[in-house]
C-alpha positions in Angstrom: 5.3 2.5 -12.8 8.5 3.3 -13.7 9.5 -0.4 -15.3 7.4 -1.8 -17.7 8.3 -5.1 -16.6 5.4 -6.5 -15.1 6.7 -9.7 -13.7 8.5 -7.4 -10.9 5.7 -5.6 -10.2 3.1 -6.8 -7.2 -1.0 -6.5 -6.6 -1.5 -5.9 -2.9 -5.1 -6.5 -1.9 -7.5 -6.6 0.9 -5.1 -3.2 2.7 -6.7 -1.7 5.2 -8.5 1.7 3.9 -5.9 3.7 6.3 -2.6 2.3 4.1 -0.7 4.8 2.5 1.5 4.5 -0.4 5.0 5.2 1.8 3.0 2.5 3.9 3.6 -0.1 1.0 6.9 0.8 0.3 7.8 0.9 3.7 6.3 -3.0 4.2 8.0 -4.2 1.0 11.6 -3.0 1.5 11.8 -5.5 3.8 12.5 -8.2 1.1 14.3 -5.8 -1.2 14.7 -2.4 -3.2 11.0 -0.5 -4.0 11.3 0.9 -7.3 7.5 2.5 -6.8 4.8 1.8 -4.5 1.2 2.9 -4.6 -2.5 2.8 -3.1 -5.1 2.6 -5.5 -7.7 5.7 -4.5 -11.0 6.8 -6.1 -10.7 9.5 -8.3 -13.4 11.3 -7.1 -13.5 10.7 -3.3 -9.5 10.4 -3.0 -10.1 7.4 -0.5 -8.2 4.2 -0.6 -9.9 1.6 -2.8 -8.1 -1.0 -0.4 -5.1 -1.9 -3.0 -2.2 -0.8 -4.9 0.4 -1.9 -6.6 4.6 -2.2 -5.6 7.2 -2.4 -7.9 10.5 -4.0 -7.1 13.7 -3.9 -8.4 13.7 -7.5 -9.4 11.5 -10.3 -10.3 13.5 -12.2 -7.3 12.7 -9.5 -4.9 8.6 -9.4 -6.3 8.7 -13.7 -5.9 10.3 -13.2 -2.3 7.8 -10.4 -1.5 4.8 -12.3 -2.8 6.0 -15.4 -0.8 6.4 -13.1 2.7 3.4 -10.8 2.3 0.2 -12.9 0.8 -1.4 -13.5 3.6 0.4 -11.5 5.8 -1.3 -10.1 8.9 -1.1 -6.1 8.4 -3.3 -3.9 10.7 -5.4 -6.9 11.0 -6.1 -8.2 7.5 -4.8 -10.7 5.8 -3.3 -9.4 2.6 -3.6 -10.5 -0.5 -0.3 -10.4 -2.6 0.1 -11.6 -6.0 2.2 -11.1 -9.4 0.8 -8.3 -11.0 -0.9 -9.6 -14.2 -0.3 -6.8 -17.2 -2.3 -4.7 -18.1 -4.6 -5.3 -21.0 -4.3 -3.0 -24.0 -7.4 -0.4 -24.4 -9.1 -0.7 -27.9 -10.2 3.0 -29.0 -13.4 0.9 -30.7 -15.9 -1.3 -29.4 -17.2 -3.6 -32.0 
């Protein structure tokens, strides 16, 4: 993501396995300016995992996206939009 502000960026879950990432940012400029969208995939398979991520521009735009979008009928599923919590720090040791 190109903004390390997390409280503009979204979790988009339960997307149907055929969503692309232009998908995403496609759906989501509808309540304001995508700064980056993207489909989670498996590394290995390259299929969808069935989420992703969208960053808006502001954290107005991510509150007005999570309000239209969680449970939003898309391709028949209800998605699943919420405040992307951040991401937890990697330790290089396990104790």
């Amino acid at each position: 993501m190109v903004n390390s502000n997390t409280s503009n960026r979204l979790f988009v879950g339960s997307l149907p396995w055929e969503t692309t990432s232009v998908d995403l940012e496609t759906l989501f400029s509808r309540v304001g300016t995508v700064v980056d969208a993207v489909v989670i995939k498996d590394k290995l398979s390259g299929k969808s995992k069935g989420f992703g991520f969208v960053e808006m521009n502001s954290q107005a735009e991510a509150e007005a996206g999570a309000a239209k979008f969680n449970g939003y009928e898309y391709k028949n599923r209800a998605l699943v939009v919420n405040i992307a919590a951040p991401k937890a720090p990697k330790s290089l040791f396990q104790g």
